[in-house]
C-alpha positions as CSV (number, residue, x, y, z in Angstrom):
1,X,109.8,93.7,86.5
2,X,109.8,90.0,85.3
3,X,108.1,91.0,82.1
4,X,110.7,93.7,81.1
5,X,113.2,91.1,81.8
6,X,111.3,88.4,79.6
7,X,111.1,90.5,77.3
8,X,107.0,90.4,77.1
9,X,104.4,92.6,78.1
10,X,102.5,93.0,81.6
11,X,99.3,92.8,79.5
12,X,101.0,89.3,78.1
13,X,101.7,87.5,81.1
14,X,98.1,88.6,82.8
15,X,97.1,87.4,80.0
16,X,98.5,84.0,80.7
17,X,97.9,84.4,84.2
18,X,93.5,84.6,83.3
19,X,94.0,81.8,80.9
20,X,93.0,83.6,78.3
21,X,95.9,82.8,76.5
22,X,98.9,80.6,75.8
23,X,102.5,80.5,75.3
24,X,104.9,78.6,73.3
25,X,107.9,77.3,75.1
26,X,110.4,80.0,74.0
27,X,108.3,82.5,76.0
28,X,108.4,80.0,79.1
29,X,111.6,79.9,79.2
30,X,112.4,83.4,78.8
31,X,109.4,84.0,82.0
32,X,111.8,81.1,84.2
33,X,114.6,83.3,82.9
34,X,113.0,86.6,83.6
35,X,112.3,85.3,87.5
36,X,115.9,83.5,87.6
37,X,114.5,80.0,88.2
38,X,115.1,77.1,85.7
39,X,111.7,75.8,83.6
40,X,112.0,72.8,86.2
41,X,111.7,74.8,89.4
42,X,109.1,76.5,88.1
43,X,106.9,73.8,87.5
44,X,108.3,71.7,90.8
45,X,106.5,75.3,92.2
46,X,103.7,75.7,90.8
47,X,103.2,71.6,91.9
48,X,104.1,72.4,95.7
49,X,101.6,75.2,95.8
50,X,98.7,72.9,94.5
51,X,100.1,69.9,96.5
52,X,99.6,72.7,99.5
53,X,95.9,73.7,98.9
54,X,94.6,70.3,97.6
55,X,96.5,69.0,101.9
56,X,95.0,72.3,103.3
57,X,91.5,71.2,102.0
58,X,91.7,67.8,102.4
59,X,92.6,68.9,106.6
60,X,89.4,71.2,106.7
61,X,87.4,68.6,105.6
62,X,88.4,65.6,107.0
63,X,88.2,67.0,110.4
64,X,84.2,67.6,110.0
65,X,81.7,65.2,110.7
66,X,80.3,62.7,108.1
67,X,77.4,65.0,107.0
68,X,79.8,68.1,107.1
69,X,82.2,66.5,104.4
70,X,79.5,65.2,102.4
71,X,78.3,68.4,102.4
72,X,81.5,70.2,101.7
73,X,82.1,67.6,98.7
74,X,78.7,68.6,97.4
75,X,79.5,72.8,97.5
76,X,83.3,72.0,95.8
77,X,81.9,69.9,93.2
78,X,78.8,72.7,92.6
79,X,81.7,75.3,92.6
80,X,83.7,73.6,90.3
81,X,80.5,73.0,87.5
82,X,79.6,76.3,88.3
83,X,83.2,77.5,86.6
84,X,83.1,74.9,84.0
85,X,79.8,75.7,82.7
C-alpha cells in the first residue's frame, strides 16, 4: 500500500486526493517514494493524463457541427461555474 510505504495514512492521501488538503514537499516526496517514481515523473504523469483528456475533448468536440460545439462550450463552461460556485 503506497501510504504504508509513505509513511502517511489512507485517510491522508484521500484527503489530498478530495482537495481538501495539502501537503508540504517532504510528504511528496516520500508519496513519489512510496509509488517508486521520482517527484519529476510524477508530475510529467499527472501532465500526460490532463494533456490526454483536455485532446480527448477537444476530438469530441471539434468533430460536431458549429451549433454542437457552441453548445458543448456552453455545458463545459456551466459545469465548470457550477463547481466553482
Amino acid at each position: 500500500m503506497v501510504a504504508a510505504k509513505a509513511g502517511v495514512s489512507a485517510k491522508f492521501i484521500g484527503e489530498i486526493e478530495r482537495g481538501t488538503t495539502n501537503t508540504s514537499i517532504a510528504v511528496l516526496w516520500q508519496l513519489t517514494s512510496g509509488l517508486g517514481v521520482s517527484l519529476p515523473e510524477f508530475f510529467l504523469a499527472a501532465d500526460d493524463a490532463a494533456a490526454t483528456d483536455v485532446a480527448t475533448v477537444g476530438a469530441i468536440v471539434g468533430a460536431q457541427p458549429p451549433a454542437a460545439r457552441r453548445q458543448a462550450i456552453r455545458l463545459l463552461r456551466a459545469l465548470w461555474a457550477k463547481d466553482e460556485g
